[in-house]
C-alpha positions as CSV (number, residue, x, y, z in Angstrom):
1,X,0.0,0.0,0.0
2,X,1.3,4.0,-1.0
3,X,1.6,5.5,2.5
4,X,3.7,8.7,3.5
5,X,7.0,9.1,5.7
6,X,4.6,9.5,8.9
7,X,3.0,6.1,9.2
8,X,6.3,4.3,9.0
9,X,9.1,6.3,10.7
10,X,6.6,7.5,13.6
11,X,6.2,3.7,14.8
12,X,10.1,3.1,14.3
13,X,11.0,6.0,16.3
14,X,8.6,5.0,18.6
15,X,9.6,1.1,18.6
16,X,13.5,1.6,18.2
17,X,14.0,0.2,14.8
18,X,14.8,1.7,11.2
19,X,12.9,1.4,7.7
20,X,15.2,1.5,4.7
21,X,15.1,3.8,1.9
22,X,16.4,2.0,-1.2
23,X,17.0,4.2,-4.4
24,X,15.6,2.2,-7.5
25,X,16.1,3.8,-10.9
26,X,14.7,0.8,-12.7
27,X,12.8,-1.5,-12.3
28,X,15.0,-5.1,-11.8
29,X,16.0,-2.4,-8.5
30,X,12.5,-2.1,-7.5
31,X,11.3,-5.2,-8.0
32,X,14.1,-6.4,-6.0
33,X,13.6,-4.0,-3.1
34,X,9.5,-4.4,-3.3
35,X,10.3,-8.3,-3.1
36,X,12.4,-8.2,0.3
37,X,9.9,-5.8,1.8
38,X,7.0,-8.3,0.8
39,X,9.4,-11.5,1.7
40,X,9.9,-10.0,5.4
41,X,6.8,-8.4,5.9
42,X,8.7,-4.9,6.5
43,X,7.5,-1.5,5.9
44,X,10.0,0.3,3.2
45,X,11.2,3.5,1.1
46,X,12.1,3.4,-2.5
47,X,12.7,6.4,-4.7
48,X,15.1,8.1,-6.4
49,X,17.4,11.0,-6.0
50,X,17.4,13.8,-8.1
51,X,21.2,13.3,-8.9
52,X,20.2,9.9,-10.3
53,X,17.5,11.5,-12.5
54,X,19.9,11.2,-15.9
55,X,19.6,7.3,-15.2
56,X,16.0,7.5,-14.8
57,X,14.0,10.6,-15.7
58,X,11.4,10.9,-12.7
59,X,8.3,10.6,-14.6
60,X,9.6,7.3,-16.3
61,X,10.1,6.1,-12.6
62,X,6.9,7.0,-11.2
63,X,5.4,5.0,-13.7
64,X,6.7,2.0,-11.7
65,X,7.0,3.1,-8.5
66,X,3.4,4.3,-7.8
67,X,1.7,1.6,-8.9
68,X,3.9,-1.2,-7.3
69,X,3.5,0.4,-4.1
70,X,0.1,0.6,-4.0
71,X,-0.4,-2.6,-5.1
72,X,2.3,-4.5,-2.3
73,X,0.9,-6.3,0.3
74,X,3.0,-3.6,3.0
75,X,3.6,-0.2,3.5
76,X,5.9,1.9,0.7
77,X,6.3,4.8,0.5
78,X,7.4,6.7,-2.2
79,X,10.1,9.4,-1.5
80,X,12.0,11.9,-4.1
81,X,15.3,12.2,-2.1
82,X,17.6,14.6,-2.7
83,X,15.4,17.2,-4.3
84,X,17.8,20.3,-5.0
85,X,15.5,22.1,-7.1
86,X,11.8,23.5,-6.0
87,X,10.7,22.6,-9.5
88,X,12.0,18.9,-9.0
89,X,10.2,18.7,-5.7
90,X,6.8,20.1,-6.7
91,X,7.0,17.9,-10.2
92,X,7.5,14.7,-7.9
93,X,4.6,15.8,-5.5
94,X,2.3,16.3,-8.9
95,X,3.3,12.9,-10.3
96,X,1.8,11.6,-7.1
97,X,5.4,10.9,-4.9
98,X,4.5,10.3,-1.2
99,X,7.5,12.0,0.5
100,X,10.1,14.4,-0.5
101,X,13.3,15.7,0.8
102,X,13.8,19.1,0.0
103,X,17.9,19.4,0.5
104,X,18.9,23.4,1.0
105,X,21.8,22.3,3.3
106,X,24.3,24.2,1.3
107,X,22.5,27.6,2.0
108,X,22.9,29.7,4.6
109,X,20.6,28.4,8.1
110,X,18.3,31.1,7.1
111,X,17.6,30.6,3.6
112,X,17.3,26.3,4.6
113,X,14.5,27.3,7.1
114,X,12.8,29.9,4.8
115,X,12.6,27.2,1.3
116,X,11.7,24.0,3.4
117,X,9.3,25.7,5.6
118,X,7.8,26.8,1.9
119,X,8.2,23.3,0.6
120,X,6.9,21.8,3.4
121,X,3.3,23.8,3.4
122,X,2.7,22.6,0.0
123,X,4.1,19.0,0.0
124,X,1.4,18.5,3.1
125,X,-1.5,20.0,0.8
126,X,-0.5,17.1,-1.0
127,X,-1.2,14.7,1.9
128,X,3.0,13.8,1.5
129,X,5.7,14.2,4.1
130,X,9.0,16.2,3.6
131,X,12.2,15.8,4.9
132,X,14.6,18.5,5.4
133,X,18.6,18.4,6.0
134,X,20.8,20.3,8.7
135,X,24.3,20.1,8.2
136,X,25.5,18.8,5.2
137,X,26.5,15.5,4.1
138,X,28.9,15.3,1.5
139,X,30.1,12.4,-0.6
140,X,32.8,9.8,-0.7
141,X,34.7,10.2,-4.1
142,X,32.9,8.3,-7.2
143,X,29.5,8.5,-5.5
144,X,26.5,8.4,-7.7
145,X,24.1,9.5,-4.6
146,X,26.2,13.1,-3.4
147,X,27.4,16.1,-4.7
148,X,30.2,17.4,-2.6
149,X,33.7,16.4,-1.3
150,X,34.2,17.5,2.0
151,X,37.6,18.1,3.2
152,X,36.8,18.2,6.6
153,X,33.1,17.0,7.0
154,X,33.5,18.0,10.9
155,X,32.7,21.4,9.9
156,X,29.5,20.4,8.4
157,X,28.0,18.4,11.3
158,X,24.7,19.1,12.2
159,X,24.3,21.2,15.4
160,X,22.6,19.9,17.9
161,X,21.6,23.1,18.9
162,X,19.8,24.2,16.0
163,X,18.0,21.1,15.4
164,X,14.9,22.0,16.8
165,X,14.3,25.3,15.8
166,X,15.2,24.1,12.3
167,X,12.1,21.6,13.2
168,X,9.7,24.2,14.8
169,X,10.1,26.2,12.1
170,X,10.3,24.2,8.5
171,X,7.9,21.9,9.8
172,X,9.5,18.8,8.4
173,X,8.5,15.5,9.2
174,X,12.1,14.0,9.6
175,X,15.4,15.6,9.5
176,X,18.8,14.3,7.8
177,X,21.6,14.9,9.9
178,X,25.4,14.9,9.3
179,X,27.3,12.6,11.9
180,X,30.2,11.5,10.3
181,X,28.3,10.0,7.5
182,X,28.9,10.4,3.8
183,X,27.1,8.8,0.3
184,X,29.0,6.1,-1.4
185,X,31.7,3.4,-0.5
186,X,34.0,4.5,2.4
187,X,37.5,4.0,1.9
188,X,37.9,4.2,5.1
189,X,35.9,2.7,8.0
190,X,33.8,6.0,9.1
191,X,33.4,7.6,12.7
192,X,30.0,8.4,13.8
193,X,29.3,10.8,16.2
194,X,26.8,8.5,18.4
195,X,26.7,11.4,21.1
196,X,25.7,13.9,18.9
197,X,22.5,11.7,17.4
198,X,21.7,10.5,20.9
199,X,21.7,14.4,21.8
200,X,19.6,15.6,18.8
201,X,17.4,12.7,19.4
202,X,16.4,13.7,22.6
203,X,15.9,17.4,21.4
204,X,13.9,16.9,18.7
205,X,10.4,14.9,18.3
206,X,10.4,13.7,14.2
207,X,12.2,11.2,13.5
208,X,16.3,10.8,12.3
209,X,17.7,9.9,9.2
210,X,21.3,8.7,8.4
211,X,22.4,9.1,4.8
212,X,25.3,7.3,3.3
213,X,24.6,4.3,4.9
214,X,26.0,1.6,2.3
215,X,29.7,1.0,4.2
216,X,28.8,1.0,7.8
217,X,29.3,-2.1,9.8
218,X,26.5,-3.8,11.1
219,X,27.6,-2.2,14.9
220,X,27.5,1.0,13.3
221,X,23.8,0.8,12.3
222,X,23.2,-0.9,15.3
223,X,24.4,1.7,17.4
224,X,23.0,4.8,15.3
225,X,19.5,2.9,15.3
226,X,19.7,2.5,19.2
227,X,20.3,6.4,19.9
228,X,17.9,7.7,17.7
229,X,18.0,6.8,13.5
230,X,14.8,6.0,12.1
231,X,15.6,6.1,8.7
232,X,18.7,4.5,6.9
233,X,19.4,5.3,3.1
234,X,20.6,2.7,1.0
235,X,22.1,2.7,-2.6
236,X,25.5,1.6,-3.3
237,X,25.2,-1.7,-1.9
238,X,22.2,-2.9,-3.7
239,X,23.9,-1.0,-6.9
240,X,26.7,-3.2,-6.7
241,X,25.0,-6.4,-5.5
242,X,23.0,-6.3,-8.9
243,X,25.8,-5.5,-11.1
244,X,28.0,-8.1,-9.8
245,X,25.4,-10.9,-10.1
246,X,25.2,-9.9,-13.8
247,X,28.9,-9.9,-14.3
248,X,28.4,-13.5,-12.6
249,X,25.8,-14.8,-14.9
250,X,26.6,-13.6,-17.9
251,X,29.6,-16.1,-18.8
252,X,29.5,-16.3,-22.4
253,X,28.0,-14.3,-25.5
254,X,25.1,-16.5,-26.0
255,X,23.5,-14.4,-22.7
256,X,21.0,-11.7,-23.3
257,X,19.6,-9.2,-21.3
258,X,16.7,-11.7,-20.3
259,X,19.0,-13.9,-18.7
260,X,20.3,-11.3,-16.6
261,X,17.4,-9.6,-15.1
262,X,16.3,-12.1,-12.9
263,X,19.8,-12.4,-11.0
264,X,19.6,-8.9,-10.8
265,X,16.5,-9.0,-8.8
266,X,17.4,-12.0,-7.1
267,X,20.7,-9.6,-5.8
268,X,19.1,-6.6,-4.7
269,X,16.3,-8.3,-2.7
270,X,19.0,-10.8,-0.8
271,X,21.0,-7.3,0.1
272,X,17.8,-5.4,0.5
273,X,16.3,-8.4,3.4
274,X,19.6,-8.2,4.8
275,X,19.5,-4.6,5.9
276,X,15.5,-4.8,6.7
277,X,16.8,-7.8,9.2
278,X,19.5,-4.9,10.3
279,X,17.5,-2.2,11.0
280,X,14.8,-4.6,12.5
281,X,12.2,-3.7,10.6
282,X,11.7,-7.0,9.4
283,X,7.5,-8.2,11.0
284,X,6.5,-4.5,11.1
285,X,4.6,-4.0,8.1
286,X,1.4,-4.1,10.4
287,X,3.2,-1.0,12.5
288,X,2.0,1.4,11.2
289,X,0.5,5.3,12.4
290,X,-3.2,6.1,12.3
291,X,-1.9,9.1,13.0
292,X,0.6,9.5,10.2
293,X,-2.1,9.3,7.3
294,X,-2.2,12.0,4.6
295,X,-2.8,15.2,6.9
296,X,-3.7,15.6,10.3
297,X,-6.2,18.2,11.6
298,X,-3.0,20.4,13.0
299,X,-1.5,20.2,9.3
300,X,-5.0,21.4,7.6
301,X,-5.7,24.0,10.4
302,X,-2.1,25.6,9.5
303,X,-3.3,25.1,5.8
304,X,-6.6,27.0,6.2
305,X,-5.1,29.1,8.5
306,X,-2.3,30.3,6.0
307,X,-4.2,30.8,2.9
308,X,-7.0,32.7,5.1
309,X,-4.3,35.2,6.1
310,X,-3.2,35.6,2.0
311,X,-6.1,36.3,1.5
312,X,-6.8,38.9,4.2
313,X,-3.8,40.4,3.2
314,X,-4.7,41.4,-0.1
C-alpha cells in the first residue's frame, strides 16, 4: 500500500528500529527492493534522488513506482530524495510521490528554514511528508548518490543546537543529519558521532535519518538505530549487488539481457532483506501510524489558516 513518511518512521522512532530507503532507478531495483519488503513483511522506502535523474528521468520512474507500491501487500512509501531544485520537488509531489526531501543544506541556516518551511506547506497540501537536511553531508569520491567532497566534514556536522528550531520552524517531518556519515563506499571505516544523534534525538520529536549508509558495519547501524535513527538510506550496496550478479551470470555471448534480469532482482532483494533484518524492521509492516495518514487536523488548520491570512492580506 502508498503510505507517507509518517506512518512508517513515527512507529520506528517510537519502537526503536529503522525502515530503509532504497533508491531504485529501474525497475529489476525495484522489483528487487519491493520483493524483500513483501518477503519479510517490513515496511519500506524506495525512490530516487534527483542526482540519479539522468539514469532514470522521474516521470519514467513514477510509472513503476506508484503503482507497485500501492499494489504490495506492505507499506511503501514513495520518496523523491535529494530534491535540489523547487521545480524537481513540486514535479515529484504532482506525479503523485508520497514523501520528498527538500535538501537546501548548502544555504545559509536562514535561507534552509525559509525554502523547506515553503516546501513543506505545500508537500502536506498534497497529503505527502517532507524531509529537510541540517548540516550537510557530503560524498565519498565516485558516488553516484552526493554532490560534494568534504575536506573536513567535521565542519559540516549538524548542530545539535539548531535542530529543533530548524524543526519548529520548517515543519519537516524528519530531519537528515550529518554525523560522520557520507554517500558512497568509504575508503575508510567512518566515525559516527553517536553522542551527537543521541543528543539531537532527545531534542527533537520527528524522526532521524542517516544518509550514506552503504559502508557501515553492522555495529555501526546498530548503534545509530539505538540512539535515535529512524531512517537509513541505501544505494551503493544494492547497486553493486546487482551489477556483480550480472557480471556473474553472464559467462558467455550467447546471454542476453533476459537472462540477466532475474539475477539482478534476485541480488538486490538478498541485500535489501539483509539490511530490513538490520535495521529490525523486518515483521512491522502491520506497525504502522493512524496518526501518520495524509494530513492531520493540526496540518490542515495551519493550511486554512495560511491561505486565510493571504487572503486577508490582499
Amino acid at each position: 500500500m502508498l503510505v507517507n513518511m509518517n506512518e512508517v518512521l513515527r512507529p520506528a522512532k517510537k519502537n526503536h528500529y529503522a525502515v530503509g530507503l532504497f533508491n531504485a532507478v529501474n525497475l529489476e531495483l525495484a522489483r528487487g527492493i519491493i520483493n524483500a519488503a513483501e518477503s519479510t513483511r517490513s515496511p519500506v522506502i524506495m525512490g530516487t534522488a534527483e542526482i540519479l535523474l539522468p539514469y532514470g528521468p522521474l516521470e519514467e520512474v513514477s510509472y513503476y513506482l506508484i503503482p507497485m507500491a500501492k499494489k504490495a501487500s506492505v507499506p511503501v512509501v514513495v520518496h523523491l530524495d535529494h530534491g535540489l531544485t523547487y521545480d524537481t520537488c513540486i514535479k515529484a509531489l504532482e506525479l503523485g510521490f508520497s514523501s520528498i526531501m527538500y535538501d537546501c543544506s548548502t544555504d545559509s541556516y536562514e535561507e534552509n528554514v525559509r525554502k523547506v518551511k515553503e516546501m513543506a506547506d505545500i508537500a502536506h497540501s498534497y497529503g505527502a511528508t517532507i524531509e529537510g537536511e541540517l548540516g550537510h553531508v557530503g560524498d565519498n569520491e565516485g558516488s553516484a548518490e552526493g554532490s560534494d567532497h568534504l575536506v573536513d566534514p567535521s565542519k559540516f556536522f549538524t548542530d545539535p543546537k539548531l535542530a529543533k528550531d530548524f524543526v519548529d520552524k520548517t515543519g519537516v517531518d524528519a530531519l537528515a543529519i550529518a554525523v560522520g556519515n557520507a554517500h558512497g563506499a568509504y575508503k575508510l571505516p567512518p566515525k559516527l558521532d553517536f553522542e551527537r544523534i543521541r543528543t539531537i534525538a532527545s531534542t527533537v520529536d520527528v524522526p532521524l535519518v542517516l544518509h550514506g549508509g552503504s559502508g557501515l558495519t553492522d555495529n555501526d547501524f546498530r548503534q545509530a538505530i539505538k540512539d535515535g535513527i529512524s531512517k537509513v538510506n541505501i544505494f551503493t550496496d544494492i547497486n553493486v549487488a546487482a551489477v556483480e550478479a550480472e557480471f556473474k551470470k553472464f559467462s558467455s555471448m550467447d546471454k542476453g539481457l533476459i537472462d540477466l534480469i532475474p539475477a539482478a532482482v534476485e541480488a538486490v532483494k538478498q541485500e535489501s532483506m539483509k539490511k530490513m533484518k538490520l535495521f529490525s524492521s523486518d515483521g512491522k509492516a502491520d506497525n504502522t501510524s493512524a496518526a501518520g495518514g495524509a494530513m492531520d487536523i493540526d496540518a490542515i488548520t495551519k493550511l486554512v489558516t495560511a491561505e486565510i491570512a493571504k487572503y486577508m492580506n490582499k
